[in-house]
N, C-alpha and C positions, 0 to 999 in steps of 0.2 A: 478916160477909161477906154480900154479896146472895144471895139464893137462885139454883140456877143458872141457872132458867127465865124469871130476868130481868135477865141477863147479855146486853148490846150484844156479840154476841164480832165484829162489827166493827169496833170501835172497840177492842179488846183484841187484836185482829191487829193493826189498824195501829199502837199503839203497842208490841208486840212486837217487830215487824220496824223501825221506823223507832226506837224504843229501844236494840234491840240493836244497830245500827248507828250510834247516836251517842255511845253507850258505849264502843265497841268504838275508834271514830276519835278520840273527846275523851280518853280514857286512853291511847291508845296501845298497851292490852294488847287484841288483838283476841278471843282466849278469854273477858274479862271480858262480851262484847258478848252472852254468851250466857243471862247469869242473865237480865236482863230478854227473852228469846228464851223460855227456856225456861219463865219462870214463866208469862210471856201465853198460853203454847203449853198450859201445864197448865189455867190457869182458860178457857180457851175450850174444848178438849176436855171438862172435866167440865159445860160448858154442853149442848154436842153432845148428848153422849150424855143427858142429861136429856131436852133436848127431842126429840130427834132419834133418840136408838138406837145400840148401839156400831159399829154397821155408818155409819152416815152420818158419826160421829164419826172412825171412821177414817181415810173418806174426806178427811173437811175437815182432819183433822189431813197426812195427805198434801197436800194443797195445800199448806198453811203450809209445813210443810219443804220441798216444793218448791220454793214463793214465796222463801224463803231462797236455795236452793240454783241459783235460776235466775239471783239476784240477782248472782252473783261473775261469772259468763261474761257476760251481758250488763255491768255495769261495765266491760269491757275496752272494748264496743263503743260505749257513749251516757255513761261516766262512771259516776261512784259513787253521789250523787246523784241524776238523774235514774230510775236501775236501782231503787234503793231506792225511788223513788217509785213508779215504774212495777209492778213486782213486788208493792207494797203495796195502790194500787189494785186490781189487779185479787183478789188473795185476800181484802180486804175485802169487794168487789162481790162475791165468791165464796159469803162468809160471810152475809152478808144474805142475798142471795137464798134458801140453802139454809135456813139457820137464823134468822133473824131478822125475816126481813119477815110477820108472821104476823095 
């Protein structure tokens, strides 16, 4: 496994979030959508706090669950897809900015 302090955790958000959702809609078990949620959510948080400190990790880890959890209500309003895009972008550009563009 990479060390954590050269972890893209951009690029491990957005395939968390756009993982867990294509798991989630290709199976049909929308519970199942969560391993790949939850595992991206683990190796980006132990990136965080590597580089970053458990205080900023926290934070970014709130985002991610947010970025999830913003994703159900907006689908009502722009669809499933687009939400899951939309939501994704922005906690990636999230992610970067705080932790990876260094």
């Amino acid at each position: 496994m990479k060390k954590a302090s050269q972890v893209s955790t951009a690029t491990v958000v957005a395939a968390g979030l756009i993982g867990g959702w294509l798991t989630a809609r290709e199976s049909g078990i929308r519970p199942l959508g969560t391993i790949p949620l939850a595992a991206s959510g683990a190796l980006a948080a132990r990136s965080w706090n590597e580089k970053k400190g458990p205080a900023v990790a926290t934070g970014l880890l709130a985002t991610y669950v947010g970025a999830f959890g913003l994703s159900h209500p907006l689908a009502k309003k722009i669809g499933a897809w687009p939400a899951v895009l939309t939501v994704t972008a922005g906690a990636a550009a999230i992610a970067y900015a705080v932790s990876d563009s260094q």
